[in-house]
C-alpha atoms as one frame of an Amber mdcrd trajectory, in Angstrom:
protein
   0.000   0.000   0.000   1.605   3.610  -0.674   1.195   6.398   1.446  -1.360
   8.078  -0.244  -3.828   5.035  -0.079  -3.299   4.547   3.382  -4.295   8.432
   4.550  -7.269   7.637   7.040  -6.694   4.223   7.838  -4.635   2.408  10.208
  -2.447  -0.563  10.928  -0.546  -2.311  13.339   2.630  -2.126  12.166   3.912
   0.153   9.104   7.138  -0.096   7.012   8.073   3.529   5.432  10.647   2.767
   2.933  12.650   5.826   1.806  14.787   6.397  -1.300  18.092   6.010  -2.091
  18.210   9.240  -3.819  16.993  12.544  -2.359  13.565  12.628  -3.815  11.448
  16.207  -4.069   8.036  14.027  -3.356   9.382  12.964   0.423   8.602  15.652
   2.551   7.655  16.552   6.202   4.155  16.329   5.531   4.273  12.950   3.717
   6.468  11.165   6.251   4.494  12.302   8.977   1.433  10.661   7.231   3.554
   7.335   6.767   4.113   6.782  10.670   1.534   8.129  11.725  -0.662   5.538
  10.220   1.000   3.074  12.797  -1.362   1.752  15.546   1.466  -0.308  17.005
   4.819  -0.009  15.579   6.837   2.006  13.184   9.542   0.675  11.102  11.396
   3.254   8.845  13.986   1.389   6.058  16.608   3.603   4.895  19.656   6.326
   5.500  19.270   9.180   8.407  20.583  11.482   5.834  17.020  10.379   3.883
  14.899  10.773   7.024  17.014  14.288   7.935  15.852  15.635   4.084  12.738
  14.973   4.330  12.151  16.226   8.006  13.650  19.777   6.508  11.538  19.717
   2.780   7.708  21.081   2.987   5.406  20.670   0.385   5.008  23.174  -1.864
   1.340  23.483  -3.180   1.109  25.956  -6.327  -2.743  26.151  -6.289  -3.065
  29.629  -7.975  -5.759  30.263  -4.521  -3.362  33.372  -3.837  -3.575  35.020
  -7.064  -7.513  34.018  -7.692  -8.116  35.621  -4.116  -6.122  38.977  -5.448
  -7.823  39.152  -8.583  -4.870  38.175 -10.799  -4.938  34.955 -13.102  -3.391
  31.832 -12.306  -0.295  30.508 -14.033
């Protein structure tokens, strides 16, 4: 199961694998949904310097909601 399938549910135990290669798609926000879907016990697979990244990387969300609000155009 990926991350994304598993937002609102729960298991006992959860493996978070992380990649090899700094990835732009692990971020704060994303790990924290990984381990927190842990009832039990949380198992993370991979380098601290991984785990470090992606603790310091937020997501980024370019909605266009600021613009729209201030009357400008998206884009």
């Amino acid at each position: 199961m990926t991350i994304h399938k598993a937002q609102g549910s729960q298991a006992a135990e959860v493996t978070v694998l992380l990649p090899t290669e700094d990835s732009r798609l692990l971020t704060r926000e994303l790990f924290y949904t990984a381990i927190t879907r842990a009832q039990d016990r949380v198992r993370v697979v991979g380098s601290e310097a991984a785990a470090r990244l992606a603790l310091r990387r937020r997501a980024r969300r370019a909605t266009g909601l600021r613009q729209r609000l201030a009357g400008r155009p998206a884009g």
